[in-house]
mmCIF file of the N, C-alpha and C atoms, coordinates in Angstrom:
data_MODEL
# 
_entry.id   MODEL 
# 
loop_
_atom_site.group_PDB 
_atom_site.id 
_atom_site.type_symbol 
_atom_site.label_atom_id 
_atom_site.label_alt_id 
_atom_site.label_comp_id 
_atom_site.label_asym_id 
_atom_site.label_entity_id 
_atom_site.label_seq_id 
_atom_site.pdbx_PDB_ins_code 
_atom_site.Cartn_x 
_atom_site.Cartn_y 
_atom_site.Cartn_z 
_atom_site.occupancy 
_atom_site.B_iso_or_equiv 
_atom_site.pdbx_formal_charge 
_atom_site.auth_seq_id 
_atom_site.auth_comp_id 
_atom_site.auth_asym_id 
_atom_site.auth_atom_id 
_atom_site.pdbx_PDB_model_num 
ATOM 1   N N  . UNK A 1 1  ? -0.493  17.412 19.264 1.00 0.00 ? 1  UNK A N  1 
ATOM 2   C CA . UNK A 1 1  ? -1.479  18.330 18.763 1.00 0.00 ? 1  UNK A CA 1 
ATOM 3   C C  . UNK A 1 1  ? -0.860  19.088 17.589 1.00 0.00 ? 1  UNK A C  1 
ATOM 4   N N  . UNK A 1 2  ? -1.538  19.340 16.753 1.00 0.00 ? 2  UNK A N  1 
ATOM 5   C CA . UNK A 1 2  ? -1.328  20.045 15.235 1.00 0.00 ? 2  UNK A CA 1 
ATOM 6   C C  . UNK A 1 2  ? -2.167  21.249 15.083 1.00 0.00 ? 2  UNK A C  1 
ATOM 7   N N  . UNK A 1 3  ? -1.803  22.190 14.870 1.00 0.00 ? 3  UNK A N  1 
ATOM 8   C CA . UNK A 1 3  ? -2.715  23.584 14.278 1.00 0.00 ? 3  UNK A CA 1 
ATOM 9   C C  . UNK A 1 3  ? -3.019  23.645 13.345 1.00 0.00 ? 3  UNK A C  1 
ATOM 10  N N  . UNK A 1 4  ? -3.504  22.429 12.808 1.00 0.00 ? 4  UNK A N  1 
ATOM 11  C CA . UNK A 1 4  ? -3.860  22.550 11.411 1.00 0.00 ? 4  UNK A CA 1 
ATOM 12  C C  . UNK A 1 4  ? -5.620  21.337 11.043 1.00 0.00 ? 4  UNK A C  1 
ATOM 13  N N  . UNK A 1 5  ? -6.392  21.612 11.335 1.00 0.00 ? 5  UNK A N  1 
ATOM 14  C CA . UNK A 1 5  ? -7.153  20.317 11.536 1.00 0.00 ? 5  UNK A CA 1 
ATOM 15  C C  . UNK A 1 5  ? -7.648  19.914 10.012 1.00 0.00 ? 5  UNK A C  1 
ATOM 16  N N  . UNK A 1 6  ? -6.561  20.304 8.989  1.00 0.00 ? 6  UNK A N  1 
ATOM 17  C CA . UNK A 1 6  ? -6.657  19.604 7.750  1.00 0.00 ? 6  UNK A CA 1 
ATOM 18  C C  . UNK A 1 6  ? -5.981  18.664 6.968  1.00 0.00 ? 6  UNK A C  1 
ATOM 19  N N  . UNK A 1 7  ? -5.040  17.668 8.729  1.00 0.00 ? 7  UNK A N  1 
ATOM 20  C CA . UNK A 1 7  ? -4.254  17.063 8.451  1.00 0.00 ? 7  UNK A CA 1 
ATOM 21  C C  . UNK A 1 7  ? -4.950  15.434 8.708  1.00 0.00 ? 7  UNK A C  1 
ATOM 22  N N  . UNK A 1 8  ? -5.777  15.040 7.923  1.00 0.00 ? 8  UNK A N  1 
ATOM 23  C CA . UNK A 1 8  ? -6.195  13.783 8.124  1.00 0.00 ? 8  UNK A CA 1 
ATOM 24  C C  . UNK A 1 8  ? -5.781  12.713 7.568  1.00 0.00 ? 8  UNK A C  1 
ATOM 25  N N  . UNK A 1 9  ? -4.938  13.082 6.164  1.00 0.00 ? 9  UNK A N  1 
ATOM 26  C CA . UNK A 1 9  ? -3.764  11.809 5.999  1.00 0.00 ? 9  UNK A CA 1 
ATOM 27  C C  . UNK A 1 9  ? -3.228  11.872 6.209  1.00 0.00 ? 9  UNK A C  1 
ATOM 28  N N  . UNK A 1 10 ? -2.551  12.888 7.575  1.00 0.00 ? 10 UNK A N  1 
ATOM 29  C CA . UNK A 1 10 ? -1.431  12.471 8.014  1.00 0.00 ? 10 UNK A CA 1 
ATOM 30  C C  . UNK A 1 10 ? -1.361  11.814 9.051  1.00 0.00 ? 10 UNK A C  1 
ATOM 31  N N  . UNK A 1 11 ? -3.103  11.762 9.960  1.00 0.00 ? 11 UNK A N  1 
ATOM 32  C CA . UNK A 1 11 ? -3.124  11.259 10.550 1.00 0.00 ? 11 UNK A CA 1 
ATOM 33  C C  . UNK A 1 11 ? -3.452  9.393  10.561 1.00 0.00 ? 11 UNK A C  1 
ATOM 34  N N  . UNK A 1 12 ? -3.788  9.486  9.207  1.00 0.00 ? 12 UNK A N  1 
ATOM 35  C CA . UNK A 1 12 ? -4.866  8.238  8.288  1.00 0.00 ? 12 UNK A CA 1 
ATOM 36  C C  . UNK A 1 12 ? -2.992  7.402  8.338  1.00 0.00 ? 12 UNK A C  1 
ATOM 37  N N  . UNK A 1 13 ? -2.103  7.700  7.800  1.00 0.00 ? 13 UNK A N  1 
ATOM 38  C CA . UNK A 1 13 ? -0.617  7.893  7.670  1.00 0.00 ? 13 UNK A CA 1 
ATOM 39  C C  . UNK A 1 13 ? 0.266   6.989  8.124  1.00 0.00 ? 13 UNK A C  1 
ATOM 40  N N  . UNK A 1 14 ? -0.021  7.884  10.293 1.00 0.00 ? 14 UNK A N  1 
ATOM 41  C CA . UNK A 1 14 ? 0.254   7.792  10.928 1.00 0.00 ? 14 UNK A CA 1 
ATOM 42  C C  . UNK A 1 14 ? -0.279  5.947  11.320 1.00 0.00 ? 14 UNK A C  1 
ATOM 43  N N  . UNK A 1 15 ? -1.456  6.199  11.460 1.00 0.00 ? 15 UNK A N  1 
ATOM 44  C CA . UNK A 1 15 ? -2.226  4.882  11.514 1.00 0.00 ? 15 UNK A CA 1 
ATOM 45  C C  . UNK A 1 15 ? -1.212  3.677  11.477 1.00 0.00 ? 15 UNK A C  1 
ATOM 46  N N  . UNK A 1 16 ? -1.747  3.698  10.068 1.00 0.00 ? 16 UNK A N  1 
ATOM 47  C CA . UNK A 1 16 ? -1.114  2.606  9.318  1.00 0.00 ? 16 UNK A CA 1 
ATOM 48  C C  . UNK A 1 16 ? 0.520   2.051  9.502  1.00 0.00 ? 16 UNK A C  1 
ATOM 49  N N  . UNK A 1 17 ? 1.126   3.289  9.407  1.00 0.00 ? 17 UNK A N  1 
ATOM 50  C CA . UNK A 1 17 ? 2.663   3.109  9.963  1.00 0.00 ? 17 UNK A CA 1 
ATOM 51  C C  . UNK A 1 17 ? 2.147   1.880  11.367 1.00 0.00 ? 17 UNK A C  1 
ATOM 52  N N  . UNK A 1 18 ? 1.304   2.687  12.047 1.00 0.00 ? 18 UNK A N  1 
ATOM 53  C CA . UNK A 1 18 ? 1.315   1.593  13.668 1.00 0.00 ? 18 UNK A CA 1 
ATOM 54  C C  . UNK A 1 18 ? 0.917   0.815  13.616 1.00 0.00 ? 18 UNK A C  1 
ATOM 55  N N  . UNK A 1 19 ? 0.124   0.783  12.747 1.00 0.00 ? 19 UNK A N  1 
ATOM 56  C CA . UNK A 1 19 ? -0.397  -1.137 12.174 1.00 0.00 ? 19 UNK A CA 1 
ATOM 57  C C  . UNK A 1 19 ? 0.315   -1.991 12.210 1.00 0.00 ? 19 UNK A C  1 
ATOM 58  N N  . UNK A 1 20 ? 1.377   -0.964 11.171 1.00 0.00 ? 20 UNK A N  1 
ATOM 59  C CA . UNK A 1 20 ? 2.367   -2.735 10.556 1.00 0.00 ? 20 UNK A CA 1 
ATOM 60  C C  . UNK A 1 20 ? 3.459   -2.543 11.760 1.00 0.00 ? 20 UNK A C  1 
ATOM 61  N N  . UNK A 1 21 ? 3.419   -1.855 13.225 1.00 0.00 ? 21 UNK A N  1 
ATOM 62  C CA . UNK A 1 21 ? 4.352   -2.348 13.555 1.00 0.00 ? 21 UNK A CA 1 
ATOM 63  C C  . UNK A 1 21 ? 3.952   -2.844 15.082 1.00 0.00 ? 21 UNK A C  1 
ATOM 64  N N  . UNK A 1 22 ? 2.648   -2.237 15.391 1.00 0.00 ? 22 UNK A N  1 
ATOM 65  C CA . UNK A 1 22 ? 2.126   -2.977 16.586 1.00 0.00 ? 22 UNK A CA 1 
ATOM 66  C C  . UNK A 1 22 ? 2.022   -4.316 16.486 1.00 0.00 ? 22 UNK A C  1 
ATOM 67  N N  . UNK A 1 23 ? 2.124   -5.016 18.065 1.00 0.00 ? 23 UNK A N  1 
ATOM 68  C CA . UNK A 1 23 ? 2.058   -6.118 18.253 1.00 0.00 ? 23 UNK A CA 1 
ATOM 69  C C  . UNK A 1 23 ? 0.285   -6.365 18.375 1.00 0.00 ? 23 UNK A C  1 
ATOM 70  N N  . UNK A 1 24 ? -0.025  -5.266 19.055 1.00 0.00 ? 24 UNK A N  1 
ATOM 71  C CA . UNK A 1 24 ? -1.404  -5.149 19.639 1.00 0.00 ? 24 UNK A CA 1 
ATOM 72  C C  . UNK A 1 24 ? -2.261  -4.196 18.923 1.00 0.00 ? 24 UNK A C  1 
ATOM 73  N N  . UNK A 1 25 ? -3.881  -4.330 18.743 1.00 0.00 ? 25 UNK A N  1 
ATOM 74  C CA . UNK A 1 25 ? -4.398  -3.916 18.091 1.00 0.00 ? 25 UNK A CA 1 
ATOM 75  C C  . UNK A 1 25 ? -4.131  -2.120 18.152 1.00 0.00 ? 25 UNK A C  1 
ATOM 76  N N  . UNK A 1 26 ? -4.461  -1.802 17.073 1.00 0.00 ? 26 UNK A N  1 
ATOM 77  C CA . UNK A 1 26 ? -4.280  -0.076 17.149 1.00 0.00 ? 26 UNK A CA 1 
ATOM 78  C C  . UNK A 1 26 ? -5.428  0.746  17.259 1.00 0.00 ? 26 UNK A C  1 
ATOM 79  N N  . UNK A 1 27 ? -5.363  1.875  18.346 1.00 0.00 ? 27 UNK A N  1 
ATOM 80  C CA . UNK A 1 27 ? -6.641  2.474  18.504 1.00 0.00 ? 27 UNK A CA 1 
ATOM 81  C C  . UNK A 1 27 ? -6.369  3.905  18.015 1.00 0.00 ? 27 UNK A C  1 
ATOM 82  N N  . UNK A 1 28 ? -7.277  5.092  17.705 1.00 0.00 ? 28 UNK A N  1 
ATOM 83  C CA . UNK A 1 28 ? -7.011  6.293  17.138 1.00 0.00 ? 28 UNK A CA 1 
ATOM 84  C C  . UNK A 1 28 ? -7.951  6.981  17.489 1.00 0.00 ? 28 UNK A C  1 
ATOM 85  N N  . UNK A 1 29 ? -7.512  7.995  18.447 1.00 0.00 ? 29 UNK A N  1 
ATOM 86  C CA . UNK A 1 29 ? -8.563  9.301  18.834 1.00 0.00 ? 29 UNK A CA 1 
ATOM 87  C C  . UNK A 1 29 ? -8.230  10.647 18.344 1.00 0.00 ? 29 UNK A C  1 
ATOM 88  N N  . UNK A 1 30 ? -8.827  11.002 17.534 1.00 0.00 ? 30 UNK A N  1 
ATOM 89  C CA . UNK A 1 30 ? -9.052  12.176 16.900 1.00 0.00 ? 30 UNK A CA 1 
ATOM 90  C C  . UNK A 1 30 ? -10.083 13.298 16.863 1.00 0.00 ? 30 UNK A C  1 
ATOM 91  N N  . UNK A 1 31 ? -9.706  14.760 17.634 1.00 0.00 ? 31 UNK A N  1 
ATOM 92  C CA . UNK A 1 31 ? -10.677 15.963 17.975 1.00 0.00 ? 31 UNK A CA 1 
ATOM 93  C C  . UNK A 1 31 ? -9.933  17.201 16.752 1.00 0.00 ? 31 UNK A C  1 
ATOM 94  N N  . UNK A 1 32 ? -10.950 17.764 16.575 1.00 0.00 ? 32 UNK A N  1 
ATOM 95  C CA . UNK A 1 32 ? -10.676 19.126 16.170 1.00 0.00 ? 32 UNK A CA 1 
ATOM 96  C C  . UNK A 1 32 ? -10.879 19.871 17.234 1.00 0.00 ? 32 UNK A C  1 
ATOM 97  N N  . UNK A 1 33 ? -12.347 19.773 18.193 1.00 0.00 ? 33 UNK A N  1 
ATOM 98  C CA . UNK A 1 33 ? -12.240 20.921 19.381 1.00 0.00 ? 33 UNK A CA 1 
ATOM 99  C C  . UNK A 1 33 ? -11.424 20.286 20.716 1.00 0.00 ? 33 UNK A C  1 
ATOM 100 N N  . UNK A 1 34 ? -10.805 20.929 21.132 1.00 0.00 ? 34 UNK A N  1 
ATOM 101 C CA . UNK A 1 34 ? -10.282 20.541 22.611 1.00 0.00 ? 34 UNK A CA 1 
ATOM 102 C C  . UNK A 1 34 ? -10.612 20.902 23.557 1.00 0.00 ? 34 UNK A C  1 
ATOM 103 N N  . UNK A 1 35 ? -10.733 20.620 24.751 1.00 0.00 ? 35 UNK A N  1 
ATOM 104 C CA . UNK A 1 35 ? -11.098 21.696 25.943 1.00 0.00 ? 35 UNK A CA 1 
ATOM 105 C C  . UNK A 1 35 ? -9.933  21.061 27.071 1.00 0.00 ? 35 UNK A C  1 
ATOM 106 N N  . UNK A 1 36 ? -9.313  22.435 27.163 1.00 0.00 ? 36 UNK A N  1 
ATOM 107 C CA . UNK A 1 36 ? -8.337  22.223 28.652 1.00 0.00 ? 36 UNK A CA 1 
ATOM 108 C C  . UNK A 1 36 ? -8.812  22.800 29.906 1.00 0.00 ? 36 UNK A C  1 
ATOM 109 N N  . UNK A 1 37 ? -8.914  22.174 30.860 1.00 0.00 ? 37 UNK A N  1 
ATOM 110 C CA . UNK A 1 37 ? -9.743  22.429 32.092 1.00 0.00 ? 37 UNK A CA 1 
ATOM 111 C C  . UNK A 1 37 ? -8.378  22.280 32.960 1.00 0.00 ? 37 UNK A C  1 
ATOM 112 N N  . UNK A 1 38 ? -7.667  23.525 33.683 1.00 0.00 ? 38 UNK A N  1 
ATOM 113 C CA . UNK A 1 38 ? -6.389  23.080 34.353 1.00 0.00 ? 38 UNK A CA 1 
ATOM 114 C C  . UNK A 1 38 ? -6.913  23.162 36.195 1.00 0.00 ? 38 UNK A C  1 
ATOM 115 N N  . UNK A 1 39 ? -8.158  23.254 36.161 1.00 0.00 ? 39 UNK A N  1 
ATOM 116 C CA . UNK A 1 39 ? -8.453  22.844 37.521 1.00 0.00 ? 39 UNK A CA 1 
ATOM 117 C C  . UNK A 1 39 ? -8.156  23.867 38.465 1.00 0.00 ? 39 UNK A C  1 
ATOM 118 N N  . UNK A 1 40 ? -8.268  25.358 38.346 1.00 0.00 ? 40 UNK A N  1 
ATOM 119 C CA . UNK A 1 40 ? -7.483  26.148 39.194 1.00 0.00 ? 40 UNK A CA 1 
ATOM 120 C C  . UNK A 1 40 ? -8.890  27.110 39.218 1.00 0.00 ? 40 UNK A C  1 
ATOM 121 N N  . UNK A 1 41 ? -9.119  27.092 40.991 1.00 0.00 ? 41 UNK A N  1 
ATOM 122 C CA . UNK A 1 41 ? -10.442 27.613 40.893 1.00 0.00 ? 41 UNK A CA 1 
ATOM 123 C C  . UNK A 1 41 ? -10.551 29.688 40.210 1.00 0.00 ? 41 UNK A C  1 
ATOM 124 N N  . UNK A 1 42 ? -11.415 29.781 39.586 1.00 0.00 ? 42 UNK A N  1 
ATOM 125 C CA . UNK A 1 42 ? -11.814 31.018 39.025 1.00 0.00 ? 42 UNK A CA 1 
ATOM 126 C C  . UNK A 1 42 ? -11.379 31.288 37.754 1.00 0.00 ? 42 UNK A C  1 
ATOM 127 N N  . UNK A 1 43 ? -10.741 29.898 37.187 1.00 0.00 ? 43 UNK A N  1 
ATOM 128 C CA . UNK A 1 43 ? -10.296 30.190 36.049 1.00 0.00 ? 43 UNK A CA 1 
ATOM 129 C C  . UNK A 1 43 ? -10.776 29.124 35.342 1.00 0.00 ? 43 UNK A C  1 
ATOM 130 N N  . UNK A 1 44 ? -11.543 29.686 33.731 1.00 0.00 ? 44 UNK A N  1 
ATOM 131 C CA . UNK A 1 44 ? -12.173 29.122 32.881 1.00 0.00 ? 44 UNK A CA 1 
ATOM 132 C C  . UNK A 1 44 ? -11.349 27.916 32.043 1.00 0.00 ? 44 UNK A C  1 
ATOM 133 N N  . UNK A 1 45 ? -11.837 26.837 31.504 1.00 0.00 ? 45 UNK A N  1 
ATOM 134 C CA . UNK A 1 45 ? -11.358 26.031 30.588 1.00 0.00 ? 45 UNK A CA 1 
ATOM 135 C C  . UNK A 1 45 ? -11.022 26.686 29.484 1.00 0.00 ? 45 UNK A C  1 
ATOM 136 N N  . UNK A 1 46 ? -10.135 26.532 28.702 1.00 0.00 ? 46 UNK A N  1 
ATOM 137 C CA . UNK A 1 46 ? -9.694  26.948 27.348 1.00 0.00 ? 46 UNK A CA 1 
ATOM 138 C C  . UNK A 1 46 ? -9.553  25.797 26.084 1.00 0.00 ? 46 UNK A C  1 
ATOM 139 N N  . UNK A 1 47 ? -10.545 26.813 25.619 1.00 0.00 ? 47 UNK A N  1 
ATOM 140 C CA . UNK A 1 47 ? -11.309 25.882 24.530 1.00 0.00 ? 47 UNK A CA 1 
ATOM 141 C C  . UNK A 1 47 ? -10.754 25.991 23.124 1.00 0.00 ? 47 UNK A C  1 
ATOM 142 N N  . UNK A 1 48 ? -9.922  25.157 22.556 1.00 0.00 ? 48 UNK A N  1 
ATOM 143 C CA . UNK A 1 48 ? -9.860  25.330 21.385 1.00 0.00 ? 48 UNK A CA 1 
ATOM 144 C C  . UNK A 1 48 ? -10.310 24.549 20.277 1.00 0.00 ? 48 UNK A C  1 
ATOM 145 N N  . UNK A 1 49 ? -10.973 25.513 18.903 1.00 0.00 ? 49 UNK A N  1 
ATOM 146 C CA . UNK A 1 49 ? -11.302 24.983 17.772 1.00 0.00 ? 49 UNK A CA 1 
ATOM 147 C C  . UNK A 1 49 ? -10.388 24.812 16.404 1.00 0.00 ? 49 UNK A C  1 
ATOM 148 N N  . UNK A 1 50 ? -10.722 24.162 15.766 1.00 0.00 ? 50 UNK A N  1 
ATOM 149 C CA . UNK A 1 50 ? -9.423  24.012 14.537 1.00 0.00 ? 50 UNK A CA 1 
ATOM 150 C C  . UNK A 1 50 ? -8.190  23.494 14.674 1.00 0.00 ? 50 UNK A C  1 
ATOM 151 N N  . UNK A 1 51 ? -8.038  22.531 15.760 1.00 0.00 ? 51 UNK A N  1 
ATOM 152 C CA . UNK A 1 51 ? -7.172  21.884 15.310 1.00 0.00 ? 51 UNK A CA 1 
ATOM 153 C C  . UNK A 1 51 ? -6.603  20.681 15.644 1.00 0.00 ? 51 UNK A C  1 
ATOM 154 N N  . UNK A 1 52 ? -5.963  19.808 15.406 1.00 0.00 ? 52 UNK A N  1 
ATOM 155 C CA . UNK A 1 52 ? -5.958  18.245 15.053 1.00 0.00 ? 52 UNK A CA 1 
ATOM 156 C C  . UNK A 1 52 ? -4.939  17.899 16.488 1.00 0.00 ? 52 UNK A C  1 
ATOM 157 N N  . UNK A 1 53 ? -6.275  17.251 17.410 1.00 0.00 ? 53 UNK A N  1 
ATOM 158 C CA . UNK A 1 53 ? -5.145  16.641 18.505 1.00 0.00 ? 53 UNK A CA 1 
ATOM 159 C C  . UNK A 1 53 ? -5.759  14.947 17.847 1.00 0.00 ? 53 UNK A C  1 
ATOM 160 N N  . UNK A 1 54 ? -4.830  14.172 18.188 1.00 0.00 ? 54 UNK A N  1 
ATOM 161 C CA . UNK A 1 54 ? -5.220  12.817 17.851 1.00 0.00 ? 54 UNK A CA 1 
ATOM 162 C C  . UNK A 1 54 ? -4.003  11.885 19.017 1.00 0.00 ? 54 UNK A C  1 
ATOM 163 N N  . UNK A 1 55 ? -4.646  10.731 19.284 1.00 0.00 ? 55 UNK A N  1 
ATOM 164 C CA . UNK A 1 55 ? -3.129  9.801  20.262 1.00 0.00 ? 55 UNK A CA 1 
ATOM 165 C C  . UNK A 1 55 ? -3.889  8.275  19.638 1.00 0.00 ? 55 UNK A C  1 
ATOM 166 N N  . UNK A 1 56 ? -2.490  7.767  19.117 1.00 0.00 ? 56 UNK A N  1 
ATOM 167 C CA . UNK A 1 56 ? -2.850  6.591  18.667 1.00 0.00 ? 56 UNK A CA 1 
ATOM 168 C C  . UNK A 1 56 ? -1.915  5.290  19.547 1.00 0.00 ? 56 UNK A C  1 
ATOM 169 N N  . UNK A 1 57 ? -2.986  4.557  20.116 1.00 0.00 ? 57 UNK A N  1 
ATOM 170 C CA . UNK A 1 57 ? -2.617  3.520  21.095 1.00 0.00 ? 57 UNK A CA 1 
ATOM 171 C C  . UNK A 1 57 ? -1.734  2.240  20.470 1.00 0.00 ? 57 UNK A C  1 
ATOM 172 N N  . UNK A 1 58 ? -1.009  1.561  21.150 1.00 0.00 ? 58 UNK A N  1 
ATOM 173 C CA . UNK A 1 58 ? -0.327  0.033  20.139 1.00 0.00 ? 58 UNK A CA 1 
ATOM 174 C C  . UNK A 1 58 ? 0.850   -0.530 21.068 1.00 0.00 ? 58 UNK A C  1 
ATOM 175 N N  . UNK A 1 59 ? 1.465   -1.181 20.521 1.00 0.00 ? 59 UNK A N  1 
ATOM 176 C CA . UNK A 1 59 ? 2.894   -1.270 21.667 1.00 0.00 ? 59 UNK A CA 1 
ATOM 177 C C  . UNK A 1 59 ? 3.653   -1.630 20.311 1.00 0.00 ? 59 UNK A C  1 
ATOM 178 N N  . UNK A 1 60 ? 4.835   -1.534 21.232 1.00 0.00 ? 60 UNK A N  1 
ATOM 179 C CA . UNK A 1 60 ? 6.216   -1.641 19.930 1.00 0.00 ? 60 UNK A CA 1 
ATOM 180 C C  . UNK A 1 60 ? 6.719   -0.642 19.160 1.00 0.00 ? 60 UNK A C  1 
ATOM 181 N N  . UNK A 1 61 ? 6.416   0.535  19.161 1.00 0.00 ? 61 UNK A N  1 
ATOM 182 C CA . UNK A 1 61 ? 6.386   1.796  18.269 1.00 0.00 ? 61 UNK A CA 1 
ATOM 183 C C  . UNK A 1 61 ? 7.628   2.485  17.709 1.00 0.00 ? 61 UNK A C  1 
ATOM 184 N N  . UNK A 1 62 ? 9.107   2.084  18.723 1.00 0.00 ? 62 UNK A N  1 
ATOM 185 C CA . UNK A 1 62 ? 10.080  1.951  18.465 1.00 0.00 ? 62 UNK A CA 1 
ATOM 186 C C  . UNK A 1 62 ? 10.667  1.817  16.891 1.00 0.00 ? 62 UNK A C  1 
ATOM 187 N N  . UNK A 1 63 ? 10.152  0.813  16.437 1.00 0.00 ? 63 UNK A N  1 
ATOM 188 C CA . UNK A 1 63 ? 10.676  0.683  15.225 1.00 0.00 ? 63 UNK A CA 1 
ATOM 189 C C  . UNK A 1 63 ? 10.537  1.640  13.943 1.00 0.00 ? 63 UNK A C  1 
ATOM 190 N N  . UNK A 1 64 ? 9.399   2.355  14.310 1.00 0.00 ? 64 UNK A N  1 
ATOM 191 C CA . UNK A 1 64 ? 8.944   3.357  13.658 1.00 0.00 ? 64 UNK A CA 1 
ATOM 192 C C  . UNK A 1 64 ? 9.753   4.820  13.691 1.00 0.00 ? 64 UNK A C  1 
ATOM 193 N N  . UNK A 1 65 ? 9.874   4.990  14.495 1.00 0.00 ? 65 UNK A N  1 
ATOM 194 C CA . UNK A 1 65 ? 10.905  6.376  14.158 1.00 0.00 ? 65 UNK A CA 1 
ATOM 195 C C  . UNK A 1 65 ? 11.610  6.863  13.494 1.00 0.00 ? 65 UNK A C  1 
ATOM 196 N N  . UNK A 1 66 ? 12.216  5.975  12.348 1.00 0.00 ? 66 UNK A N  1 
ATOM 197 C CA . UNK A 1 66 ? 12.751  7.049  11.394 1.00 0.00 ? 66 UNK A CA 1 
ATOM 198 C C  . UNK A 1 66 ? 11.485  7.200  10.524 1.00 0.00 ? 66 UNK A C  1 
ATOM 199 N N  . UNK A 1 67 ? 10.871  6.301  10.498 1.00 0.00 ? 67 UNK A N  1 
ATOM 200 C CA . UNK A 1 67 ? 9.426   6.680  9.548  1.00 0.00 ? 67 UNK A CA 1 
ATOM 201 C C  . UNK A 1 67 ? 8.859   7.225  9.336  1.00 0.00 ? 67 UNK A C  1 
ATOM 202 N N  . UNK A 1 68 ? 8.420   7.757  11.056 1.00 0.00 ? 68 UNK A N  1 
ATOM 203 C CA . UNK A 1 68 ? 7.433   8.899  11.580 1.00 0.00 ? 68 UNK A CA 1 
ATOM 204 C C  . UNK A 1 68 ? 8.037   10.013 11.275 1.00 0.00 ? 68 UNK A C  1 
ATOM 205 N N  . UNK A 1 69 ? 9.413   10.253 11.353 1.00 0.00 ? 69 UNK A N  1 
ATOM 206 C CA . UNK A 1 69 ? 10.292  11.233 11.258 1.00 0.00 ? 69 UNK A CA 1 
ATOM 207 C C  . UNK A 1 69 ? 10.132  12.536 9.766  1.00 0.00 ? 69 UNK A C  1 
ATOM 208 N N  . UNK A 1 70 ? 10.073  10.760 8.936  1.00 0.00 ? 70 UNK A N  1 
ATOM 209 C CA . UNK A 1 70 ? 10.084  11.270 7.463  1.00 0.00 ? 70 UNK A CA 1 
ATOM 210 C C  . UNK A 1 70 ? 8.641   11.438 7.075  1.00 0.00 ? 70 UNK A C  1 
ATOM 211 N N  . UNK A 1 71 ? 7.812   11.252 7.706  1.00 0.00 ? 71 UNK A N  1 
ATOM 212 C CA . UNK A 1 71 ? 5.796   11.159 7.093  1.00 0.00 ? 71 UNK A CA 1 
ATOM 213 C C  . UNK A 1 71 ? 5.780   12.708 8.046  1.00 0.00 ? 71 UNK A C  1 
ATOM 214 N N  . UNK A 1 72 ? 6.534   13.150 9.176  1.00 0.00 ? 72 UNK A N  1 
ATOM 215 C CA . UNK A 1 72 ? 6.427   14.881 10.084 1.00 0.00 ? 72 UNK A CA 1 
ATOM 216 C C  . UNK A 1 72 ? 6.805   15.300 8.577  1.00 0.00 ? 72 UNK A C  1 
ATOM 217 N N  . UNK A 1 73 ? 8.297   14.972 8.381  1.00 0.00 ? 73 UNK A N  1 
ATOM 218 C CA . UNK A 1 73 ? 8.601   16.073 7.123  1.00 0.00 ? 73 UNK A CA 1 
ATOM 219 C C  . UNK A 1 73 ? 7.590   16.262 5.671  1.00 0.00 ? 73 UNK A C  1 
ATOM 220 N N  . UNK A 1 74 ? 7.287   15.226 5.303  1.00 0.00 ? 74 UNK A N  1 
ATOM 221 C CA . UNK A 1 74 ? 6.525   15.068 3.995  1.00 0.00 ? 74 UNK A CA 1 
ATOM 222 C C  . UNK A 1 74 ? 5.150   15.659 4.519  1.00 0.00 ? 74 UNK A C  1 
ATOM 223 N N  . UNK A 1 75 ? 4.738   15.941 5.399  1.00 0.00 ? 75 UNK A N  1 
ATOM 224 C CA . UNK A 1 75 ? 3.501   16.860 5.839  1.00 0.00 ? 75 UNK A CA 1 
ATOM 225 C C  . UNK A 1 75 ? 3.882   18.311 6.358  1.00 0.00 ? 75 UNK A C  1 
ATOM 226 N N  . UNK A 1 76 ? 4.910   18.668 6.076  1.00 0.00 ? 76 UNK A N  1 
ATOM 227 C CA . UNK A 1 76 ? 5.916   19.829 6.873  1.00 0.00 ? 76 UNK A CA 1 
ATOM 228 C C  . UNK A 1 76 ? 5.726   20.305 8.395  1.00 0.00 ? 76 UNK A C  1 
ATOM 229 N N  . UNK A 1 77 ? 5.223   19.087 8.919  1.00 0.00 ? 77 UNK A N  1 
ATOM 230 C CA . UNK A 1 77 ? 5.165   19.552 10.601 1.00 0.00 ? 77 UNK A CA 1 
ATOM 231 C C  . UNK A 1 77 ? 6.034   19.272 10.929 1.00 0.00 ? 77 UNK A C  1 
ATOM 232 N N  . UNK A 1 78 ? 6.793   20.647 11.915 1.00 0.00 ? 78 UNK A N  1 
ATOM 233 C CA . UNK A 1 78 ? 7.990   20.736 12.958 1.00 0.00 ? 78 UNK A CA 1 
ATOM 234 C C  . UNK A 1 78 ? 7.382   20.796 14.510 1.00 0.00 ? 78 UNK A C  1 
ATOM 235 N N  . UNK A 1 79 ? 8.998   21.131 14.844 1.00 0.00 ? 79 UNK A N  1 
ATOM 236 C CA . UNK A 1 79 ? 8.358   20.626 15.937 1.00 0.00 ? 79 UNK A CA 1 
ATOM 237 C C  . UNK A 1 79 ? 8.363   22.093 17.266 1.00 0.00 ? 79 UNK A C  1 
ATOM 238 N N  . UNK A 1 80 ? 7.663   22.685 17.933 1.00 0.00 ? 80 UNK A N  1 
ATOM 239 C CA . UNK A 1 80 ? 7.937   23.568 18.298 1.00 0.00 ? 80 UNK A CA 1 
ATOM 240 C C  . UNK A 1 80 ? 8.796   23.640 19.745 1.00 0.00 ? 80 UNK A C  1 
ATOM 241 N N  . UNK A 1 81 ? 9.500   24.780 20.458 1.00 0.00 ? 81 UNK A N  1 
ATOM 242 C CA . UNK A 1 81 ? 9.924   25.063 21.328 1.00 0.00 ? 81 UNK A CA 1 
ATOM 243 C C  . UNK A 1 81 ? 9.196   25.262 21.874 1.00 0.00 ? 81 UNK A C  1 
# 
């Protein structure tokens, strides 16, 4: 997840990196709103707007890591504690 939901080439980016290295086709889910529902009775879901959760499906992804590494930096996302 990203706090920023104006990161769509990085997610467009991301993609492609998994293209060329999946074996298997690549899938990409991408929300700006989220809703977390932690299941604990009397307590509400927490809903957030604005910002970029996405999970992109494939196998093999390994090879990619210094890649991904350098496309986090060139978009300046870190990584938080």
């Amino acid at each position: 997840m990203i706090g920023n939901k104006d990161l769509d080439g990085f997610v467009t980016e991301c993609e492609e990196l998994c293209k060329g290295a999946s074996k298997k086709p690549v899938k990409v889910n991408k929300k700006a709103d989220v809703k977390f529902d932690f299941k604990i009775k009397g307590q509400k879901p927490v809903v957030t707007k604005n910002v970029c959760q996405f999970n992109i499906t494939g196998s093999d992804f390994n090879t990619v890591n210094d890649k991904m590494a350098e496309l986090m930096k060139k978009h300046n996302i870190i990584e938080m504690d």
